[in-house]
C-alpha positions as CSV (number, residue, x, y, z in Angstrom):
1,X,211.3,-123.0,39.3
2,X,211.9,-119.7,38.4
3,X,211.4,-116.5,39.9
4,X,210.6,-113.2,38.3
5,X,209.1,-109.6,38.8
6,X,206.5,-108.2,36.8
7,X,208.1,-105.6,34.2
8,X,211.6,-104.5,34.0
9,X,211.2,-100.8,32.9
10,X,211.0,-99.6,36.7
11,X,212.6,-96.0,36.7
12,X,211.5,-96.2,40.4
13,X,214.3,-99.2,40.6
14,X,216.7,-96.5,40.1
15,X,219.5,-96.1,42.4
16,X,218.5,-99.7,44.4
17,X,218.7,-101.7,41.4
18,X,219.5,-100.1,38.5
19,X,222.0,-97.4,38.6
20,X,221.1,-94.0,38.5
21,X,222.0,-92.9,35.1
22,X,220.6,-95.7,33.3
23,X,218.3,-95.4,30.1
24,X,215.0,-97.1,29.6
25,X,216.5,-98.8,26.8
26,X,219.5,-99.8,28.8
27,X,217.4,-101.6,31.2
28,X,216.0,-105.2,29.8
29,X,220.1,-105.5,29.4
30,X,221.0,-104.7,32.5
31,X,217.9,-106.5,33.7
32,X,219.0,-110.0,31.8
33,X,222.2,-110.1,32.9
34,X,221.0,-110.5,36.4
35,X,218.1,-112.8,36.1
36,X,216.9,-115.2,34.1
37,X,213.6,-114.2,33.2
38,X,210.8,-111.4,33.4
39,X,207.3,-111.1,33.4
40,X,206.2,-108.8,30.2
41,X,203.1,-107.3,30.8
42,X,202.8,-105.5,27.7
43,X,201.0,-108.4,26.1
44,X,197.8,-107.8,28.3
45,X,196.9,-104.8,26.4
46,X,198.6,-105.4,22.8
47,X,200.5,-107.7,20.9
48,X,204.0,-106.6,20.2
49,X,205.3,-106.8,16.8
50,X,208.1,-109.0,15.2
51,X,210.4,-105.9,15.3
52,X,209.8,-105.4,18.6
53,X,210.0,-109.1,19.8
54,X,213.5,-109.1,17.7
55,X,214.4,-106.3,19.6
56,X,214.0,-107.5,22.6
57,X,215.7,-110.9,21.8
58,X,219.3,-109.0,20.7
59,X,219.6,-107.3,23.9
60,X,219.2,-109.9,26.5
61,X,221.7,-113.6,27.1
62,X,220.3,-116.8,24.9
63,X,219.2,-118.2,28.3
64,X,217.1,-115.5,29.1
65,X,213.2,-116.2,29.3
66,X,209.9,-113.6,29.1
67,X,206.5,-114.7,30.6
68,X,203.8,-112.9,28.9
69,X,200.8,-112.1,30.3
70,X,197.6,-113.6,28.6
71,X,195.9,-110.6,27.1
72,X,193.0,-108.7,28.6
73,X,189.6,-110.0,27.3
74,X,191.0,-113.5,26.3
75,X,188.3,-115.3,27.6
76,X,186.0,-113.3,25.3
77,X,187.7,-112.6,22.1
78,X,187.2,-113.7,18.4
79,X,183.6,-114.2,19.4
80,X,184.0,-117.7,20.5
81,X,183.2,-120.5,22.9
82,X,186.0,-122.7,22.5
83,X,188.7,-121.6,24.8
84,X,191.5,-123.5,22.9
85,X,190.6,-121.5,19.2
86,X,190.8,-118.4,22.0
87,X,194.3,-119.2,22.4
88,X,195.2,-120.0,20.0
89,X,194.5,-116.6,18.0
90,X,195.7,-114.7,20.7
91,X,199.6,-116.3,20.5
92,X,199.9,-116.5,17.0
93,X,201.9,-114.2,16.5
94,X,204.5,-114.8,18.8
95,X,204.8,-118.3,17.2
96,X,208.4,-117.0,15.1
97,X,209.5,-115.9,18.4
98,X,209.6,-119.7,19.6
99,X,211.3,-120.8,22.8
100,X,212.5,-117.4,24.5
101,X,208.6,-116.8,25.2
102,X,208.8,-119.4,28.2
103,X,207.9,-122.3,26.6
């Protein structure tokens, strides 16, 4: 089982987790190299592009794994009934991103 809190990019973590000087874009690093995964909740509002999915990829261990959140609306989306056509829109493109998305 693993463990995780939802989002990384907590300036309010500052100065109990992360130290006080840290950039946002220092945090996922410093983030990954003390856990193993983290919940992205990013994806319940959009679908992050390839260059952003890469990006995210180089700066944590080859271990590391993100949860994403299903996005908002799933149930309702594409304008249809079928709940596994649903899903199957919705996480197509993460498909080149493979394993590191939890699976």
């Amino acid at each position: 089982m693993l463990v995780d809190t939802s989002g990384h990019n907590c300036a309010e973590w500052k100065g109990d987790f992360y130290p006080e000087r840290l950039s946002a874009k220092r945090m996922l690093p410093f983030y990954a190299e003390r856990s193993p995964t983290v919940e992205i909740n990013y994806t319940f509002y959009r679908m992050p592009t390839a260059r952003l999915l890469d990006g995210w990829s180089e700066v944590t261990l080859e271990h590391f794994r993100f949860t994403l959140k299903a996005p908002v609306g799933l149930p309702m989306r594409h304008g249809c009934d079928n709940p596994a056509t649903r899903r199957r829109h919705s996480v197509t493109p993460l498909r080149p991103w493979g394993s590191s998305s939890g699976g």
